[in-house]
N, C-alpha and C positions, 0 to 999 in steps of 0.2 A: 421445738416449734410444733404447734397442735394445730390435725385439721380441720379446719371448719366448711362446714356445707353452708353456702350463700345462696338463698333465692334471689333471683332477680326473672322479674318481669320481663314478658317478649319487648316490650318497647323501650325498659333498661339495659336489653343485651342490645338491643339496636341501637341504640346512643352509646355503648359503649366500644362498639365494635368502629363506628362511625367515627369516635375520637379518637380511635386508632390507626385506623387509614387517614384522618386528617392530620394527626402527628409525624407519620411516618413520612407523606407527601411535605410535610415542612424540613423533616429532618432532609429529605432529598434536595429541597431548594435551598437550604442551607449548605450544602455543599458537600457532606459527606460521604453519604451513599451515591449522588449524582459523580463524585470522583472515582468511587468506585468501577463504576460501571462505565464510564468514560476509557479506565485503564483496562478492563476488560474487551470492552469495543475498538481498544487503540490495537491492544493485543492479537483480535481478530480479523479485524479490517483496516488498521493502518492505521484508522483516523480515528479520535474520542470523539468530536461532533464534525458538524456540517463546516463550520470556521477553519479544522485544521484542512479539512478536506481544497476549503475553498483558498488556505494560503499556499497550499500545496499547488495548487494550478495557477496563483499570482504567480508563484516564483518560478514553475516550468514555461508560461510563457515571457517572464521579463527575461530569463537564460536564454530563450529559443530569440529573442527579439535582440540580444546582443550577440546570435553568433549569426543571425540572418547578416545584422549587418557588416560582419569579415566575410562571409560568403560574397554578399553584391561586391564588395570592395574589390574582388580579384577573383571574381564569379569562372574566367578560363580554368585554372587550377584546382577548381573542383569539378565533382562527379558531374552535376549539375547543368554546364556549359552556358546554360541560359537562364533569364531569369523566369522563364513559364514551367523550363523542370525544377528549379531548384521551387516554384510553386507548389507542383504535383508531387516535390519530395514532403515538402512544408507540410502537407493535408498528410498525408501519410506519419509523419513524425507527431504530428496532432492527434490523430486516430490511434497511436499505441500510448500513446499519453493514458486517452480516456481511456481507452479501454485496460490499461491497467490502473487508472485512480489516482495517476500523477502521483503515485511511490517511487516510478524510477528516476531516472538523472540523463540529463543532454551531455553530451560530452562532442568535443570537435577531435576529429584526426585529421592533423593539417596535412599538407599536402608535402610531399620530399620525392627526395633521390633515395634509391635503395641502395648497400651495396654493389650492386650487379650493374648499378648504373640507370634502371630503368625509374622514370617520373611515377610518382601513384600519384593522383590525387587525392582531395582532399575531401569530406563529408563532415555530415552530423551525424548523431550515433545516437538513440535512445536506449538504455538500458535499464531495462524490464528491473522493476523492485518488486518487493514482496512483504506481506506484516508477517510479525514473528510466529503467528499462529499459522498461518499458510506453508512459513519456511519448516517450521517444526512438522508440522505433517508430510510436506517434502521430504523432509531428513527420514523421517518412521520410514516412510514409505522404500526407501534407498536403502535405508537399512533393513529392512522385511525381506529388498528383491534379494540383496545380497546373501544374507543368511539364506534364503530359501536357495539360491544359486549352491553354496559352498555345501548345501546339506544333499541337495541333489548330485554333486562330483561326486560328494565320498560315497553316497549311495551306489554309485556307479561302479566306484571301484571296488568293491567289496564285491 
């Protein structure tokens, strides 16, 4: 293959630099590189777009609205007592929602007898999620303390 030097005009490298960036903006709406970068952004922030973020929040509050309603059902048995705290627990189980992006998950811990005989009641329980990109720097980081930990003992003992 032989190379050849091509003149082109300031206003044919602008036309052609312009059908480049309008290519490339099509190949994204067509779906490829837009998936790309969706699995990236899931990867980082949990969510590919606004839609997963916002099915995310349909489904913590349709959860949160069917354990309300076992809560009111037998509202004594739990933490709660009444229904203006199990309100003020409500706003609070809401606020770790958002504030973590509706990643996590409601779970109930119903209420029992323990061995020992004594009643626990019952609650709802938000638990904190994380995207894989937050947990993976989590892990580095756990693993950084650790090794730095075990590198400092031996240092010690030496």
């Amino acid at each position: 293959m032989a190379i050849r030097k091509v003149r082109l005009t300031e206003a044919e490298l602008t036309r052609l630099i312009k059908n480049i960036v309008t290519e490339t903006q099509a190949e994204m709406e067509e779906g490829w590189l837009e998936d790309k970068f969706k699995d990236v952004k899931r990867y980082t922030t949990g969510y590919g777009d606004e839609g997963e973020k916002k099915g995310a929040e349909k489904r913590f509050f349709e959860k949160l609205d069917e354990l309300e309603s076992e809560v009111l059902e037998d509202i004594e048995n739990y933490r709660y007592e009444t229904e203006e705290k199990w309100e003020e627990a409500k706003e609070r189980i809401i606020g770790q929602g958002e504030e973590n992006r509706f990643m996590g998950e409601l779970t109930m811990v119903y209420p029992r007898e323990t061995a020992r005989g004594r009643f626990m009641p019952g609650f709802v329980n938000y638990i904190k999620g994380q995207s894989r990109g937050s947990k993976l720097m989590s892990d580095l980081g756990s693993a950084a303390g650790s090794t730095t930990r075990s590198y400092q003992s031996n240092a010690k003992s030496n």
